[in-house]
N, C-alpha and C positions, 0 to 999 in steps of 0.2 A: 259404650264408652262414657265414662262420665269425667266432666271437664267442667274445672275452674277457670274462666277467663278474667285475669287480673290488669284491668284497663279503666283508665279514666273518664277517655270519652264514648259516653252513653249511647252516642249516634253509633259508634262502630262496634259496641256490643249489641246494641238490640239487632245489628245488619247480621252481626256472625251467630246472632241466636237464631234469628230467621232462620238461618242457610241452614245450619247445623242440625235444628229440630226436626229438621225433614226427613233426617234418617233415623240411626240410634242411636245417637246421642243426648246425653242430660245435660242440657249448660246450667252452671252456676257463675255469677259474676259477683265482683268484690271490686269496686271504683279507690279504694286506697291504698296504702301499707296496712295498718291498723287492720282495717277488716280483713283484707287478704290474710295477716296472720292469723285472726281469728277460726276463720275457715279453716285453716290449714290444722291448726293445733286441735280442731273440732271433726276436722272430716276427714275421709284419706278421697285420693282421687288419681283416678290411669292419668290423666294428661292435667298438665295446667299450660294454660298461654299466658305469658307474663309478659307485661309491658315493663323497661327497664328505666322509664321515666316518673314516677308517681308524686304525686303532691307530698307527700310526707313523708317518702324516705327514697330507698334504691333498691330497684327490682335486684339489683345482684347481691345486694343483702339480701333481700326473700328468697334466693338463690339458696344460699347458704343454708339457712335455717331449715327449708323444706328439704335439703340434701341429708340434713342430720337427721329429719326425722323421716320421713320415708322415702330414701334414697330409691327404690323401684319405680316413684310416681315418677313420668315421663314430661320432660318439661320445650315447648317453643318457646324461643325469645322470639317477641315483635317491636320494633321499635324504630321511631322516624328516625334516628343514628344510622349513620350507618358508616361508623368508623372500626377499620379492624378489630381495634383495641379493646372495643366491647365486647367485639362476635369473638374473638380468643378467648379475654375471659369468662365471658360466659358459657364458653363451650370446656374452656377448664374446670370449673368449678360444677360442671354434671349437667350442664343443657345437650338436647339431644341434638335441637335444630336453630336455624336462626333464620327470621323472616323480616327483609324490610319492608316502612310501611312507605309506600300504599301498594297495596297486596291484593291480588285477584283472590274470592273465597273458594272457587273450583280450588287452586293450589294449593291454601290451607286448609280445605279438607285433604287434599293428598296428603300432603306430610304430617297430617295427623295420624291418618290414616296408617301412613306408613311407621312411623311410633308406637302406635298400638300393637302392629302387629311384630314391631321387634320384640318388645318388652313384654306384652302380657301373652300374643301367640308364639313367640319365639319365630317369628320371620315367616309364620304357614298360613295361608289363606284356608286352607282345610284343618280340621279339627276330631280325631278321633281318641274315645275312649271306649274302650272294650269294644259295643257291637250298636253305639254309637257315631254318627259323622254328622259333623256339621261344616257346610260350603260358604264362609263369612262371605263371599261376594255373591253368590246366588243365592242367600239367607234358605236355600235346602237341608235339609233335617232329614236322617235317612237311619232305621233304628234295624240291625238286622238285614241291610238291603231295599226293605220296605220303607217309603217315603211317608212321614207323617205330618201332622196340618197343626201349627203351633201358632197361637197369637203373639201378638208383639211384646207383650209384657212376659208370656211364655216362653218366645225365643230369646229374651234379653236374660233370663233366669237362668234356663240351661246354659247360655253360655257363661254368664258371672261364676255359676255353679262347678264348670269344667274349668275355667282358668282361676279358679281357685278351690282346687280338689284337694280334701285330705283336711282343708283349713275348716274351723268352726266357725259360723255365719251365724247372726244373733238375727231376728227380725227386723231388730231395727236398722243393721248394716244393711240387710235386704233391700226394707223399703228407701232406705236413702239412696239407694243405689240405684231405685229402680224408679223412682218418683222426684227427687233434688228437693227442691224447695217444697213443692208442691208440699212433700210427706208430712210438715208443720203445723196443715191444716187439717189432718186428720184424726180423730177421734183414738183409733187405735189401730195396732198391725195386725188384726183378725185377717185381712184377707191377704197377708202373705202367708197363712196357712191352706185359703182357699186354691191361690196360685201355686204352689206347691205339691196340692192334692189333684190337683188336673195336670199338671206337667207331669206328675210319677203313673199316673193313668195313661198317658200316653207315653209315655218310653218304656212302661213296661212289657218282659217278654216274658212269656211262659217258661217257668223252672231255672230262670235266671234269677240273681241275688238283686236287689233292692238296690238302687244307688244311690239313692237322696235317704241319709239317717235321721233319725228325730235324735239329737243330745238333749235328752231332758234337761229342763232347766238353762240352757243356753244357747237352742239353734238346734243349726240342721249344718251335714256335712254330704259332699258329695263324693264317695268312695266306691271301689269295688268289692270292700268286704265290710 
């Protein structure tokens, strides 16, 4: 999952970066409107947490704007309000959920959780393609029946890879997706070709078709033919 947390105070984003980093998740934070938009018109992302209070403008404007442009990304409202009037419209205008604060992190990892897997797994804790399965609560990878042994930047790929099949993935969506910030400091995306060539070593099956394609010139796609 990769997640934009759009909040002001620092103290309660480095707590939900703590909590969050422990699993699979990428946090990216944006303490304004300004930057918040910035991110957005620059990066795409499954979840954003949006605070509806910011220094310089209205998270339900950021609402809006991230709904026009990528209506799919899944979005929390969090905010010390807690009057109807917001949780309505923000839940009209395409929020998924609504959290007030002060918030236990166990729960908003749940209903993150639970967001993710409406929107990018369509509601399934399991995950199959062709002669592929993947168990997102027991992180098992199972190719053929046979259980295989995937690192973590490994298992974050194949699944990026199956909940966005068919689509062309450039390197550098790769690594942003698989690194967040971190990817800025690095030199180049050589080794999401090396991450790439050990995932298809391992999912591969004898006299079966290839799933991860090379699109010259643009990426890789993950298909059945």
């Amino acid at each position: 999952m990769k997640l934009l947390i759009v909040e002001d105070q620092q103290e309660l984003v480095d707590n939900i970066q703590a909590y969050l980093s422990r699993g699979d998740v990428v946090c990216e934070s944006a303490r304004n409107f300004a930057e918040a938009q910035d991110r957005l018109l620059s990066f795409t992302y499954d979840i954003v947490l949006l605070d509806l209070m910011l220094p310089d403008g209205s998270g339900l404007n950021l609402l809006r704007l991230l709904k026009r442009m990528n209506p799919e990304t899944g979005v929390l409202i969090i905010s010390a309000k807690n009057a109807l009037d917001d949780k309505i419209k923000g839940l009209e205008l395409g929020a998924d959920d609504y959290l007030t604060k002060p918030f236990h992190l166990s729960e908003l990892n749940a209903r993150l959780n639970a967001i993710f897997r409406r929107r990018r797994l369509q509601g399934h804790t399991v995950l199959e393609h062709g002669s592929i399965r993947i168990d997102t609560d027991t992180r098992e990878v199972t190719v053929a029946d046979q259980p295989i042994t995937l690192t973590v930047k490994e298992y974050e790929l194949l699944l990026f890879f199956i909940t966005n099949k068919n689509r062309v993935l450039t390197k550098q969506v790769i690594a942003e997706h698989l690194w967040g910030d971190d990817v800025d400091l690095l030199d180049s995306f050589d080794f999401v070709y090396q991450h790439i060539k050990n995932l298809r070593k391992k999912i591969a099956i004898e006299d079966s078709e290839e799933h991860i394609k090379t699109i010259y010139g643009l990426g890789y796609k993950f298909t059945n033919r």
